[in-house]
N, C-alpha and C positions, 0 to 999 in steps of 0.2 A: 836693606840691611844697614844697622850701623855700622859703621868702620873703625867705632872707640868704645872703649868702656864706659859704662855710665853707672849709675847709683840705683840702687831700689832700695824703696825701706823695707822691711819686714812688716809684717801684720802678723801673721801666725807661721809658726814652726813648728810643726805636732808629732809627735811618735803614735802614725793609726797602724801600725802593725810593731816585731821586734826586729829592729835596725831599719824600718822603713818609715818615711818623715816627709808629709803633706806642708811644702813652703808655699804661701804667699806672698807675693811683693808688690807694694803700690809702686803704681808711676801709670804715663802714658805706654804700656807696651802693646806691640804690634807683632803678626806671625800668622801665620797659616800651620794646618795640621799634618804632625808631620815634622816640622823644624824644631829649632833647639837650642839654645844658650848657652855660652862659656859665661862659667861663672868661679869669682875670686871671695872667698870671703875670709880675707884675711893681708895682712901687710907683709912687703918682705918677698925674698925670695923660695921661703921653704913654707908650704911644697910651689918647686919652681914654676908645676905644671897646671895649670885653669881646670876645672871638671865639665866635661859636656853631658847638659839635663836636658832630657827632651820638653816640649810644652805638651802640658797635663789641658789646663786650659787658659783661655783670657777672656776676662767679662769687665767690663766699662775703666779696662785699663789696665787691671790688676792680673798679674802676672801666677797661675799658680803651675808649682812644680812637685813630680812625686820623684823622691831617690831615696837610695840602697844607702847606708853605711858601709864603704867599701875600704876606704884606707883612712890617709891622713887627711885631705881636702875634706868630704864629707862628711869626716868626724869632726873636724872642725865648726865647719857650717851646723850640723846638727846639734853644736852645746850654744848660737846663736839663739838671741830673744827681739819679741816685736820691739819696733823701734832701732834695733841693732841696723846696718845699712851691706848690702854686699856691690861688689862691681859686675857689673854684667855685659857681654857681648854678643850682640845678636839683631833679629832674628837670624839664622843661619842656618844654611844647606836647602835640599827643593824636599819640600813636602810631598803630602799624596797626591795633591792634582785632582782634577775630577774623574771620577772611577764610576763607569756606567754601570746601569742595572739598578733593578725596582728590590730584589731581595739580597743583602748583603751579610756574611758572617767575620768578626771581629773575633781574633784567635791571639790571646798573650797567652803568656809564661813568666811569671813573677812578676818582677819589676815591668817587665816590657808592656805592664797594661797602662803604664803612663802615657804616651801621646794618644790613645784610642778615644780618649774620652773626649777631648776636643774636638778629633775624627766624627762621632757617632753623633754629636749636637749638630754638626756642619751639614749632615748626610741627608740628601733626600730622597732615603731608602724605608724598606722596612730592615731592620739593623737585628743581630743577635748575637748578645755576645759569651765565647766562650774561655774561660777563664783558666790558665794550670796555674797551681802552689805547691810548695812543697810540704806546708799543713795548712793553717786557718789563713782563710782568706781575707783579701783586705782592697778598699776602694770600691768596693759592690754601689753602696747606695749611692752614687755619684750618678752612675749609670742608668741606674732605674727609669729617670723619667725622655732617655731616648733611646730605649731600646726593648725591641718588643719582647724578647728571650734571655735568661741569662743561666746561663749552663755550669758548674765549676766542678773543677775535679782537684783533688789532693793527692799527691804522693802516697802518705800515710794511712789514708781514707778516716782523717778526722773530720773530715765536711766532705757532701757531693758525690758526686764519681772516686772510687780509689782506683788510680793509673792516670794517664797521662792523658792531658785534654784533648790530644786529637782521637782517642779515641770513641770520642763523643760526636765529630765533626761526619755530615756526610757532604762530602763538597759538590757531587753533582745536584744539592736543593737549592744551592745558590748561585747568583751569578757571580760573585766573585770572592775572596774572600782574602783579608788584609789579618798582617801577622806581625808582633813585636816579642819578640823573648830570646831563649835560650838559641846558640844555633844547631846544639840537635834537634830542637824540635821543629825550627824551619826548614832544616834538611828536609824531615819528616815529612813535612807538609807539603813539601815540592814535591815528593813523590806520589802523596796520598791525589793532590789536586790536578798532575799530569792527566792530557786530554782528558779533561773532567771540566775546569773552569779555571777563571782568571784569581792569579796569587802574586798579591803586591805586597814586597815586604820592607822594613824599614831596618836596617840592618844595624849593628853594634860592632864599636872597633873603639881603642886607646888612640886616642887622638891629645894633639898637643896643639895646633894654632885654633883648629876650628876652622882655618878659613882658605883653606886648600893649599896653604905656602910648603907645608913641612912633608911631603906625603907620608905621614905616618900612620893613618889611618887606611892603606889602599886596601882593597879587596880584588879578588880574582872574577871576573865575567870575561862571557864570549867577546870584549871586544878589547880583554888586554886589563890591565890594572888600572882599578878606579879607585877613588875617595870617595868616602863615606861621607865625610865632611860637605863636599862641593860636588859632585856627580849625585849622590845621595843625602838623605842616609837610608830615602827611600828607592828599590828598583823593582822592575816586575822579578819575579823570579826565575822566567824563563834565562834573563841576564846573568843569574849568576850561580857561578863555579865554584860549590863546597868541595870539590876534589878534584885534584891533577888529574 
């Protein structure tokens, strides 16, 4: 892990869906799938707070990242252009780790299909991934050339499945099956995969260091309050506690 900010330059900053934006950034970056970056893109103390992006992917250095248009940080970075430069901190928190088993299923919710993609190139699995949106889908072709299946469902039933992607999922065909989205739908899922199979999830929280100083990010599990940040942002799910 670094322990300073450092620069990236931009290379592309795209709008492939409405308010979601495929960045790229050159440099030497390093990370495992899974992990995630605080990033600055802008001078000053407003907004006070860093945005943590999970990694989408890294190939011969370049850093690509997929996020939300969510407030101010984000909207900032997304009227960024190539050439422009951001600060970044990272790699940070434990990724997936090696997750046994010859057949794997890959389960997002929106935004949450950003780090799978790095995940499912990494994997020496047969992979299949299923996808929820809340209409037209987006990141699909990325996927395609490592993964054997690819499943989507839509809220609206403008593309795919209409309802919710787990209802696509049969978790006893896999050995295991790894999840980033909403956290109803990982509730969901913890209950769908209960003695069925192994469910490794990468969890989401408002975080402010990134690097376990602040616990502002903690989560509830069987072993007491953890960070997302530095315990995660990956845990199995049996670990953890969506409800008192």
């Amino acid at each position: 892990m670094k322990d300073s900010y450092r620069e990236g330059k931009i290379i592309i900053n795209e709008e492939v869906a409405k308010g979601v934006f495929k960045l790229i950034l050159e440099g030497n970056f390093t990370g495992a799938p899974g992990q995630f970056y605080m990033l600055r893109g802008w001078n000053g103390l407003d907004p006070f707070l860093p945005r943590p992006i999970s990694i989408a992917d890294i190939e011969d250095g370049r850093l690509t990242l997929l996020y939300e248009v969510r407030g101010k940080g984000t909207h900032i970075i997304s009227k960024l252009s190539p050439g422009d430069s951001l600060s970044l901190l990272g790699p940070l928190g434990n990724g997936f780790g090696k997750i046994n088993g010859d057949r794997m299923a890959l389960v997002s919710g929106g935004i949450g299909i950003a780090p799978l993609l790095y995940l499912a190139k990494e994997m020496d699995a047969q992979v299949d991934l299923y996808s929820g949106f809340r209409n037209g889908p987006y990141f699909m072709e990325e996927f395609k050339p490592f993964v054997n299946e690819i499943k989507v469902s839509t809220e609206d039933g403008t593309f795919g499945h209409k309802g919710f992607v787990t209802e696509l999922l049969i978790p006893e065909n896999y050995d295991a099956v790894i999840s980033c989205g909403p956290m109803p739908m990982m509730e969901a899922l913890k209950d769908q995969c209960r003695d069925k199979t192994e469910l490794m999830l990468s969890m989401e929280s408002h975080m402010a260091c990134g690097i376990g100083a602040c616990l502002g990010c903690t989560i509830q599990t069987i072993r007491g309050m953890e960070r997302v940040c530095k315990e995660g942002p990956v845990f199995n799910a049996r670990e953890v506690i969506f409800h008192d």
